[in-house]
C-alpha positions in Angstrom: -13.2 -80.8 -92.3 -9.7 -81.9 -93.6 -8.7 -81.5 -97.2 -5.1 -83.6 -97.9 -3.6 -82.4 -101.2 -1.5 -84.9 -103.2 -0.3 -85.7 -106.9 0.4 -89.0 -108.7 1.2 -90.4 -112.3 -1.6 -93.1 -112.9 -5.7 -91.9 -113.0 -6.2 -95.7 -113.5 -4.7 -97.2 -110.8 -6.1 -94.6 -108.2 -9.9 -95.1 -109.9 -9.6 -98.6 -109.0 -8.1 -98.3 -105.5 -11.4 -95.6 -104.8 -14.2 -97.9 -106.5 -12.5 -101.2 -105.1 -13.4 -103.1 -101.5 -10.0 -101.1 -99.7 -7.3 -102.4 -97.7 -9.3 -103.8 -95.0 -13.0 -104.0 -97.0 -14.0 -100.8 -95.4 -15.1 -99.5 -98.9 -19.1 -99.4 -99.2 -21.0 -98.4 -102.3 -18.3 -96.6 -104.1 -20.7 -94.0 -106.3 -20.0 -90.2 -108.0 -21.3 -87.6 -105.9 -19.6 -84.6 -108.6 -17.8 -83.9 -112.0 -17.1 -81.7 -114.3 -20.4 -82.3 -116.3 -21.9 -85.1 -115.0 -23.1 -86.2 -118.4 -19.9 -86.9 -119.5 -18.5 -88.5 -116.4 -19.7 -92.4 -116.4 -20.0 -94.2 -112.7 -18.8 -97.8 -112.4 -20.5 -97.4 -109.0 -23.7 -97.4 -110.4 -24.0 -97.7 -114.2 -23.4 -101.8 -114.5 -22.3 -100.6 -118.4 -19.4 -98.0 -117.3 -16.1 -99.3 -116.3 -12.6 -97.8 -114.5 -11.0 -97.8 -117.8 -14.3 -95.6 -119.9 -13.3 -92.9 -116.3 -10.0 -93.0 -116.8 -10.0 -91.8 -120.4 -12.4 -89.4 -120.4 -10.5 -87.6 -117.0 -7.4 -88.3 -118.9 -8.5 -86.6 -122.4 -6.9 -83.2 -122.2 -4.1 -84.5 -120.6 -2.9 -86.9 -123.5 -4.1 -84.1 -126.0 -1.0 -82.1 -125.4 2.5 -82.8 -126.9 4.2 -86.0 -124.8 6.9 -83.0 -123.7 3.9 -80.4 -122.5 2.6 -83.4 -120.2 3.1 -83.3 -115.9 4.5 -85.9 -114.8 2.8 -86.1 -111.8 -0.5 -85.3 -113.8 -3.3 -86.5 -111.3 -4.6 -84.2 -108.7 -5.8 -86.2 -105.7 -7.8 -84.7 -102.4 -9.5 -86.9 -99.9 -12.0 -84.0 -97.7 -12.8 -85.9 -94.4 -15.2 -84.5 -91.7 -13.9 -84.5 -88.2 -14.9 -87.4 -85.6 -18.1 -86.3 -84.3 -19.5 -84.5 -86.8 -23.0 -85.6 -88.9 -22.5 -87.9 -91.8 -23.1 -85.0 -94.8 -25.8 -86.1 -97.5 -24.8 -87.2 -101.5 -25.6 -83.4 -102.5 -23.9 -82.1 -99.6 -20.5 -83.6 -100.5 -21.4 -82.4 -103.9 -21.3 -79.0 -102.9 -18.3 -79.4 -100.8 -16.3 -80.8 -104.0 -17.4 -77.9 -106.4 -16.3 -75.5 -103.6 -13.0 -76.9 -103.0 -11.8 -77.5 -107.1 -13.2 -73.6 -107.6 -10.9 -72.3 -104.7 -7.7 -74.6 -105.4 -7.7 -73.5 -109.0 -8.8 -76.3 -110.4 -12.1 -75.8 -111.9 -13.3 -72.4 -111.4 -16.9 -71.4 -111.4 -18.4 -70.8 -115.0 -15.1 -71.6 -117.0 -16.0 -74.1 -118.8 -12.4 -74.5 -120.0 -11.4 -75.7 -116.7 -9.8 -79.0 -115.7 -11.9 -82.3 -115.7 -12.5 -83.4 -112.0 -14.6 -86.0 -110.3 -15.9 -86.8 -106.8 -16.5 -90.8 -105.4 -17.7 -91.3 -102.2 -16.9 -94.6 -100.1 -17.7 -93.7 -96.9 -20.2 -91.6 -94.5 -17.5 -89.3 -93.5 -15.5 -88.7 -96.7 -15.1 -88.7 -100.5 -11.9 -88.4 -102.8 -11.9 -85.5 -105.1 -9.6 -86.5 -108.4 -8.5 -84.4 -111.1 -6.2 -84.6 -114.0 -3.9 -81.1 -114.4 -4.4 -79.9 -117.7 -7.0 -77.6 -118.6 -9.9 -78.6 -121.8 -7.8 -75.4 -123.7 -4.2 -77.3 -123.2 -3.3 -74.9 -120.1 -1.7 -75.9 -116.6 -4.4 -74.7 -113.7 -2.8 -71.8 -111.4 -3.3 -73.8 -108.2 -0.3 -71.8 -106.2 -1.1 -72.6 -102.6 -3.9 -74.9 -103.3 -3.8 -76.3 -100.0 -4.0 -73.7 -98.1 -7.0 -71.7 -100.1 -8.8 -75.7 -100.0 -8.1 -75.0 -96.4 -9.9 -71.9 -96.2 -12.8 -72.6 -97.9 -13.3 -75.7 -95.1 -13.6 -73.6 -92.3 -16.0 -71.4 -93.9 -18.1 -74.4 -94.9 -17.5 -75.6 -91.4 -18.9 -72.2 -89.8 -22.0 -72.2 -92.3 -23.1 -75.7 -91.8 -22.5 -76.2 -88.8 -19.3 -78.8 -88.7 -16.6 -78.6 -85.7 -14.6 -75.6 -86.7 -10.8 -77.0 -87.1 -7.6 -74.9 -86.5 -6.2 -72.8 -89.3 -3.1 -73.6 -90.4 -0.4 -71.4 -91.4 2.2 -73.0 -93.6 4.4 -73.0 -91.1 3.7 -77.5 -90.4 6.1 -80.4 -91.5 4.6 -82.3 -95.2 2.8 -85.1 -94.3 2.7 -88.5 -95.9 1.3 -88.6 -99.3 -1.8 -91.5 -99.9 1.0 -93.5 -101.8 3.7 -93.3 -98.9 1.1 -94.2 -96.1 -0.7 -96.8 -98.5 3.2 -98.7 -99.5 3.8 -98.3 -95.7 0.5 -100.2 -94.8 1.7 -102.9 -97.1 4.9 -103.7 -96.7 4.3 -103.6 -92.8 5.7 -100.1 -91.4 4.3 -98.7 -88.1 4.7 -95.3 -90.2 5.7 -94.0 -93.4 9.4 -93.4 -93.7 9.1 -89.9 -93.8 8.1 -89.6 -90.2 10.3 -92.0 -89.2 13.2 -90.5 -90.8 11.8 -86.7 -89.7 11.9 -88.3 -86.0 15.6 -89.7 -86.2 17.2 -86.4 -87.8 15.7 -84.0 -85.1 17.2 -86.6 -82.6 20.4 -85.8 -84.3 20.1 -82.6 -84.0 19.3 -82.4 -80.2 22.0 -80.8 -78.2 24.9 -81.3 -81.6 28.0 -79.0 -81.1 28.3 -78.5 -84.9 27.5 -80.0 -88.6 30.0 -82.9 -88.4 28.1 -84.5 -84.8 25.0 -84.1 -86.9 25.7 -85.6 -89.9 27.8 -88.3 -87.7 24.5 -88.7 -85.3 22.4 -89.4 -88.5 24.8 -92.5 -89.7 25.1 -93.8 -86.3 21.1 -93.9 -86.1 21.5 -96.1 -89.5 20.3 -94.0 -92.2 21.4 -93.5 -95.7 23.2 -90.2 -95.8 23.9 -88.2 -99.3 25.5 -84.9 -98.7 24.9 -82.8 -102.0 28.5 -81.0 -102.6 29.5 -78.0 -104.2 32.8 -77.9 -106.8 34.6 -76.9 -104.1 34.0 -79.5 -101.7 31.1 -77.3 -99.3 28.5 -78.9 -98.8 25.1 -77.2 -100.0 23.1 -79.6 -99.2 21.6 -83.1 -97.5 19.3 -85.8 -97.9 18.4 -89.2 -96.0 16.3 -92.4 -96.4 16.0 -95.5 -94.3 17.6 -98.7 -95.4 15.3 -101.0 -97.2 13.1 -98.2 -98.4 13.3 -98.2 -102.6 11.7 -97.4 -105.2 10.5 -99.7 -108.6 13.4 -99.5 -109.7 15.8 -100.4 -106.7 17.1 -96.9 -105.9 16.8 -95.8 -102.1 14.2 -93.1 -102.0 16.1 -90.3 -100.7 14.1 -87.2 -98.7 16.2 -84.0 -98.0 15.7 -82.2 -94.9 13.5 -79.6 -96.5 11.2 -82.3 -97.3 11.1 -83.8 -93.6 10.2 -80.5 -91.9 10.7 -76.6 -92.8 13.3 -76.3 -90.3 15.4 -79.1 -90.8 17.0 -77.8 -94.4 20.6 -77.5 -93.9 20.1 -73.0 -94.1 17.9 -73.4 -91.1 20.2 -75.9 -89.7 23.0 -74.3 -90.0 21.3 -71.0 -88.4 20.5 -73.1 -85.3 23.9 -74.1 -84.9 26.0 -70.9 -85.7 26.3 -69.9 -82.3 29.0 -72.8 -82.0 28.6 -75.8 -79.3 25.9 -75.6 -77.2 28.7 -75.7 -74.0 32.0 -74.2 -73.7 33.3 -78.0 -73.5 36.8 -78.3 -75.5 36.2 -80.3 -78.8 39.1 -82.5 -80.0 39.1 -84.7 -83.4 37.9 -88.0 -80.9 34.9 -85.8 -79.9 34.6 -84.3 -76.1 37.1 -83.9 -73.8 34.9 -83.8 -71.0 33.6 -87.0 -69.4 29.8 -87.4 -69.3 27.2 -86.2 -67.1 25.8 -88.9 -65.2 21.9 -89.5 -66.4 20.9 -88.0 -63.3 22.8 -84.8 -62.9 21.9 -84.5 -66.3 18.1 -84.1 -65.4 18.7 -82.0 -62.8 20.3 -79.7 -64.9 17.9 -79.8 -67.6 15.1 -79.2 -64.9 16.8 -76.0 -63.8 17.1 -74.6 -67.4 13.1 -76.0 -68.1 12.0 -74.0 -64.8 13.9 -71.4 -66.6 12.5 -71.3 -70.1 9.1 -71.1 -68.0 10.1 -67.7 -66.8 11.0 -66.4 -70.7 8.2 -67.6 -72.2 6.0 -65.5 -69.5 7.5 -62.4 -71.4 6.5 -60.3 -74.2 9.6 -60.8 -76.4 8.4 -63.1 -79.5 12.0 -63.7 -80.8 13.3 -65.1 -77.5 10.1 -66.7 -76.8 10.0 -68.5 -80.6 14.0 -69.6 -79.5 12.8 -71.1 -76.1 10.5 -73.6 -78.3 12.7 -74.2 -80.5 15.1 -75.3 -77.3 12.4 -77.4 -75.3 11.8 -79.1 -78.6 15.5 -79.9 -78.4 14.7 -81.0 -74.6 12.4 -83.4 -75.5 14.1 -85.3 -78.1 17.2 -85.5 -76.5 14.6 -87.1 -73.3 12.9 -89.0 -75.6 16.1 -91.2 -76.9 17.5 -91.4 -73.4 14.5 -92.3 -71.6 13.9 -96.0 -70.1 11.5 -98.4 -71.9 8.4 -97.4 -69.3 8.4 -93.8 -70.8 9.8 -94.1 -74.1 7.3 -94.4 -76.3 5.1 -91.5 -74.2 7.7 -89.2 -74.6 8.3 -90.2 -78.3 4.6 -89.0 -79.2 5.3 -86.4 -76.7 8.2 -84.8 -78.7 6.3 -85.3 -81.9 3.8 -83.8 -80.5 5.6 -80.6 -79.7 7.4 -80.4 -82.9 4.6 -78.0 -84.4 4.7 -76.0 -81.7 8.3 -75.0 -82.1 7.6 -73.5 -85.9 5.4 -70.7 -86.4 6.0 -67.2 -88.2 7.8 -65.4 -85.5 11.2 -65.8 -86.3 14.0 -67.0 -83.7 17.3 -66.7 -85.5 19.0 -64.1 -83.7 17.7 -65.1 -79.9 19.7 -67.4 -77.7 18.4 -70.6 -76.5 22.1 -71.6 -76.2 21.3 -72.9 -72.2 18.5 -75.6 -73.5 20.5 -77.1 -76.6 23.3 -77.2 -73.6 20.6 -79.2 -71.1 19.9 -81.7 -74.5 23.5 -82.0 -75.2 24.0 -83.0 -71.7 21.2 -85.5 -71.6 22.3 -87.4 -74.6 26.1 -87.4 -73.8 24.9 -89.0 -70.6 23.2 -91.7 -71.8 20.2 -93.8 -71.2 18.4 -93.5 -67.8 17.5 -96.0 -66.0 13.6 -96.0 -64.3 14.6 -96.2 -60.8 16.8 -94.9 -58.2 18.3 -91.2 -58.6 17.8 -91.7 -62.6 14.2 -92.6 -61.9 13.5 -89.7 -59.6 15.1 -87.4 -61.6 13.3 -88.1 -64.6 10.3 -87.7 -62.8 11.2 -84.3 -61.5 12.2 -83.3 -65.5 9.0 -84.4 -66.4 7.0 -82.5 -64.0 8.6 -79.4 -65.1 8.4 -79.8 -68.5 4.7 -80.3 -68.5 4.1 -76.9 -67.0 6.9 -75.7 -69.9 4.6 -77.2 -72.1 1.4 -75.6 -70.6 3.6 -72.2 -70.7 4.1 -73.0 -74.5 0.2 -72.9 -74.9 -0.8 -69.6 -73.5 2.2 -68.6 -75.5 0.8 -69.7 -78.6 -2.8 -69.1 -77.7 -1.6 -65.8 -77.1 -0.7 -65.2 -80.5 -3.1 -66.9 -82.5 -1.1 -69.6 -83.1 -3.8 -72.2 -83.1 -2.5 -75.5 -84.6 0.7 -74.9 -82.3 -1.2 -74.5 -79.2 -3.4 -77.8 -79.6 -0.2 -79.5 -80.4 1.9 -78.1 -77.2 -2.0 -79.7 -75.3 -1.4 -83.0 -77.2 2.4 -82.9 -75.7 1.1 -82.2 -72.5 -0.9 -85.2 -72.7 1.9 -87.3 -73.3 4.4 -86.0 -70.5 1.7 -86.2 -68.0 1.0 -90.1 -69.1 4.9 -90.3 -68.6 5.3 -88.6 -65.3 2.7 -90.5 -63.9 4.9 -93.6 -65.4 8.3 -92.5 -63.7 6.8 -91.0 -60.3 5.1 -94.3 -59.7 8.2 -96.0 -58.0 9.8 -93.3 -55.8 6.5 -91.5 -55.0 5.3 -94.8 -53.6 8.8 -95.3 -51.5 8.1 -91.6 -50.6 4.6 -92.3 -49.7 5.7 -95.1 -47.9 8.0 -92.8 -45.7 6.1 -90.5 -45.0 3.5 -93.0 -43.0 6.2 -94.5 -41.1 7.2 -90.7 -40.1 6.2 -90.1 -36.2 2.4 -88.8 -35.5 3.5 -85.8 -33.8 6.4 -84.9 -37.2 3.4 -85.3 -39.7 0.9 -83.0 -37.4 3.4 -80.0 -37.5 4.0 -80.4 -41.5 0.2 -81.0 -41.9 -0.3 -77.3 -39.5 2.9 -75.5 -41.6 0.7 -76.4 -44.7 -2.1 -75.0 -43.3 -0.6 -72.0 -42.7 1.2 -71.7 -46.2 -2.1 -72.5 -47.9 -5.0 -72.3 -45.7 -7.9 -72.6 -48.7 -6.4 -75.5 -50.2 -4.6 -77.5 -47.5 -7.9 -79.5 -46.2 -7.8 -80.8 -49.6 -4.3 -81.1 -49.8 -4.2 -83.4 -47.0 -6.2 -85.7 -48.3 -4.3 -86.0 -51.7 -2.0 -89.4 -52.6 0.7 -87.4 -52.7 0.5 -85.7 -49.3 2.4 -88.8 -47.3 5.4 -88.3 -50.0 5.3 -84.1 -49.5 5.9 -85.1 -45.6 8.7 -87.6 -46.6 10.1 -84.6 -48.3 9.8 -82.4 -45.8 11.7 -84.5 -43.0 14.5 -85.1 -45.2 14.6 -81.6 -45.9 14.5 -80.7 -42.1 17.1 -83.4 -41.8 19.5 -81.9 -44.1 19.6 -78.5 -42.3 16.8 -76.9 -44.0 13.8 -75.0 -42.4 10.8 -76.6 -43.6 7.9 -74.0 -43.0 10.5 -71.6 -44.9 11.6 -74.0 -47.6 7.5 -74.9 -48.1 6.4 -71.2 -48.4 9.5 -71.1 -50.9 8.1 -73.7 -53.0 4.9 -72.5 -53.1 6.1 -68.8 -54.3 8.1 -70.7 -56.5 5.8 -70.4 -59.2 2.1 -70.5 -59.5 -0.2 -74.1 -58.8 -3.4 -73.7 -60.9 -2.0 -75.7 -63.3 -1.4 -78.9 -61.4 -3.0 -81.8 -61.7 -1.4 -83.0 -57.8 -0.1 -79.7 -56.2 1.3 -82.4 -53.6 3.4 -84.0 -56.6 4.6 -80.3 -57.9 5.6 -79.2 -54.4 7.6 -82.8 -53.8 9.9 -82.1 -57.0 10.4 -78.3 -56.2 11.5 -78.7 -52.9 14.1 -81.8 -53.6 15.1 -79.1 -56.7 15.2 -76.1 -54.7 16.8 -77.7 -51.3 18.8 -80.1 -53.2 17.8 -83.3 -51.8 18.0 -86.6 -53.4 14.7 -87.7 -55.8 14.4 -90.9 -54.1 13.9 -92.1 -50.6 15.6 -94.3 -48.7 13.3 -96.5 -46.2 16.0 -98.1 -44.5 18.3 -94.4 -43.6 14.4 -92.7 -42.2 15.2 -92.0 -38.7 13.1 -90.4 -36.0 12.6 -86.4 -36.5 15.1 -84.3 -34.5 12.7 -82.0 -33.0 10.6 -85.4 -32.0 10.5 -86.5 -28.3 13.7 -88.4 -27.2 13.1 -92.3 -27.9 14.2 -94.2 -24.5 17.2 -94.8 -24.1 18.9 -97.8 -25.9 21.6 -100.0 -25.3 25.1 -99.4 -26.7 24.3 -102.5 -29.1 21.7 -101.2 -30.5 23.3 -97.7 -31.2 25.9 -99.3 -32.8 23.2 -101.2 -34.8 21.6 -97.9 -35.8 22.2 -97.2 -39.9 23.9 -94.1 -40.5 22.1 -91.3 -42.1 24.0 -90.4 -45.6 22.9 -86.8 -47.2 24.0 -87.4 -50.6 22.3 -84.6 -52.3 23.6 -85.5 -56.4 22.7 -82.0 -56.5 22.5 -79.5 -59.3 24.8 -76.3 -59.4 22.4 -74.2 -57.4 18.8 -73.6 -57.1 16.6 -71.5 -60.0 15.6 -68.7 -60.1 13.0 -67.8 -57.5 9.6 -67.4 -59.4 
């Protein structure tokens, strides 16, 4: 059971949005289920005499009974309470219940003071109704509703637990402000896929992914075209910032402008500013043109990031909550800066992906003072780079990101799950979702070439890799066998063997690397750690496979054809160095 908490300036004009057909027509027999004294409370929905305006002034009565200068102007208190899919459609007298219970805990209408505010309920539809207030008590007072969402909250999941109803995750204060009714109602109508809030919370975390310091920022934020305003102090600091997206304005023409503490908790300049004060996220020299280092290539970009992703995996298995809370904060970093870069078969997976993961990188343990210096370095690196392309060495590479950071993301649940965190563990799941749609996206092309190889590879080479697996896993590797990704693990294996590696060793390596319960293809996961760990390239050439050197001898071939044999190229693109071993 959701409650969504809102204020607005005209009783009318919401009446007649609740008691009219909707947007679409969904509305159906719009009728009072509650009010403050039902006697005085006349229902359009049902009386044929009543009408929107008779409502409208009897809700609005104590408000316009106060001086003009005593009057909110936002005086109308508005909260939809919505069941979750799934649940039983509640009866009339249900929902009636349910609305006294939620305007006695928000402070708006207390039980037994009959001085309280004047409140309705109208309900539209099986699985919600709109509770409406106007915020000024029948004695001329303001309600105390200090935290009324979260005490509206409350009292749902103990409705929930006695009734029966799917018991939702607490929250915790700690999530971004949604759209308001009006913002996703104006962006309905004039044709947004969102209201600009979340678009304009997406773009400025973008900015802030990997940004050596306050000017990149602000510069990232004009260069995704927003409107900028930087609030400044006397002396020329600036104290503060706000954004909005072109076109967006208001009745009267102005751009309606959102500062950062609006978009999300952590993106006011203070908290910004904290993020950043450890000074650029690599020991690059900055000049007044920007870097004076030339760009990572996409690929060697992702291979870095992959190292410092396997690494984050290893911090967040500790106990220390500071660190930890930075590590989140960091992959959240990761996963923008992915998100912008990635190629058009992924983007809009890892897009919901890093929304997704945004609420899990806020919660009350506090990450100020730890380091996650080495993932806003692997962000920075991945949007200096550029966009990656979905094939070849970016393609593979991606791929191998994205397997990692779906077990980071798994790591962030038992993390969160660990600690109570409930709304940021089922949002780290959600992210996990989406990154596994994506890998699935960008392993399709070079496991398929690696698949491909890894049929063409000699009976007798795939027989000894099919008995080392044995031996490495010998519960498992029947099954293993038999998975898709077994032809590309072989692949793997003989360009590892052909690159000076040991493959039994290498394999048993992999599979200590860290553990595979989590897999959804333990082929897959073993393909990407042993081209990370033994530095091998993420795709496969068909044309370069050549027969296994501890094969049989081929017979013996003419000097033409020797000379018409390809040469056998080992160029790794490789990483600095392997992980750590986990």
């Amino acid at each position: 059971m959701v409650p969504d908490i809102s204020t607005g300036s005209r009783t009318y004009g919401l009446l007649a949005y609740l008691y009219g057909p909707g947007r679409r027509d969904e509305h159906t027999d719009p009728h009072l289920v509650a009010a403050w004294i039902p006697e005085l409370a006349p229902d359009p929905g049902r009386d044929p005499t009543a009408t929107l305006k008779q409502l409208s002034d009897r809700l609005d009565l104590p408000v316009l009974a106060v001086p003009k200068d005593r009057r909110p102007a936002q005086h109308v208190w508005h909260c939809p309470v919505r069941t979750a899919p799934g649940d039983r459609h509640l009866t009339d007298a249900e929902w009636a219940e349910v609305a006294r219970r939620i305007v006695h805990a928000a402070g708006i209408a207390e039980e037994g003071d009959d001085k309280a505010c004047r409140w309705i309920a109208v309900r539209h539809a099986g699985d919600h109704i709109h509770i409406v207030a106007t915020l000024k008590r029948q004695d001329g007072r303001s309600p105390r509703r200090h935290q009324d969402g979260i005490r509206a909250q409350a009292e749902c999941r103990k409705i929930e637990k006695e009734w029966g109803l799917q018991i939702l995750n607490e929250g915790d204060g700690t999530a971004a402000q949604r759209p308001t009714s009006a913002e996703r109602a104006k962006a309905e109508r004039t044709g947004r896929a969102e209201p600009p809030r979340e678009t304009l919370r997406e773009h400025v975390r973008q900015a802030l992914a990997g940004a050596a310091d306050e000017d990149e920022f602000f510069r990232r934020i004009i260069e995704a075209g927003l409107r900028l305003d930087r609030r400044l102090a006397p002396s020329g600091d600036i104290l503060g910032y706000k954004v909005a997206l072109p076109g967006d304005r208001n009745r009267d023409g102005d751009p309606i402008w959102f500062p950062g503490s609006r978009l999300a908790p952590d993106l006011s300049l203070p908290r910004i500013r904290q993020r950043l004060a450890a000074g650029p996220p690599d020991d690059e020299p900055m000049s007044a043109e920007g870097p004076a280092l030339r760009a990572p290539r996409p690929a060697t970009a992702r291979r870095n990031a992959t190292r410092v992703a396997e690494e984050a995996v290893t911090v967040l298995a500790k106990d220390d909550d500071a660190t930890g809370a930075a590590q989140l904060v960091g992959v959240g970093e990761l996963l923008d800066a992915v998100a912008q870069t990635a190629s058009a078969s992924t983007r809009n997976e890892l897009a919901e992906a890093a929304r997704a993961f945004e609420r899990a990188t806020r919660s009350h343990v506090r990450a100020e003072h730890a380091d996650h210096r080495a993932l806003r370095c692997a962000a920075r690196g991945i949007v200096r780079a550029g966009n990656a392309l979905g094939k070849g060495e970016d393609g593979g590479t991606t791929a191998m990101l994205l397997s990692t950071m779906v077990l980071v993301t798994i790591a962030a649940i038992r993390w969160h799950s660990a600690r109570g965190h409930a709304q940021q563990a089922a949002s780290a799941r959600q992210a996990a979702q989406h990154l596994r749609a994506a890998y699935r996206s960008a392993a399709a092309v070079p496991m398929k070439a690696m698949r491909e190889q890894g049929r063409r590879l000699p009976a007798p080479v795939r027989d000894r890799y099919a008995h080392a697996m044995k031996a490495a896993l010998p519960g498992q590797a029947d099954y293993l066998l038999c998975e898709p990704g077994w032809d590309a693990l072989a692949a793997t294996l003989a360009q590892a063997e052909q690159s000076g590696h040991d493959p039994d060793a290498l394999l048993q390596r992999a599979i200590e690397w860290r553990e595979l319960e989590t897999a959804d293809s333990v082929t897959d996961v073993l393909v990407w750690r042993l081209r990370r760990i033994g530095k091998l390239p993420a795709t496969a050439d068909l044309a370069r496979t050549r027969v296994h050197p501890r094969t049989p001898s081929p017979q013996p071939r003419s000097s033409k054809q020797r000379a018409a044999e390809p040469t056998v190229r080992n160029d790794t693109n490789s990483s600095r160095g392997p992980g750590p071993r986990r």
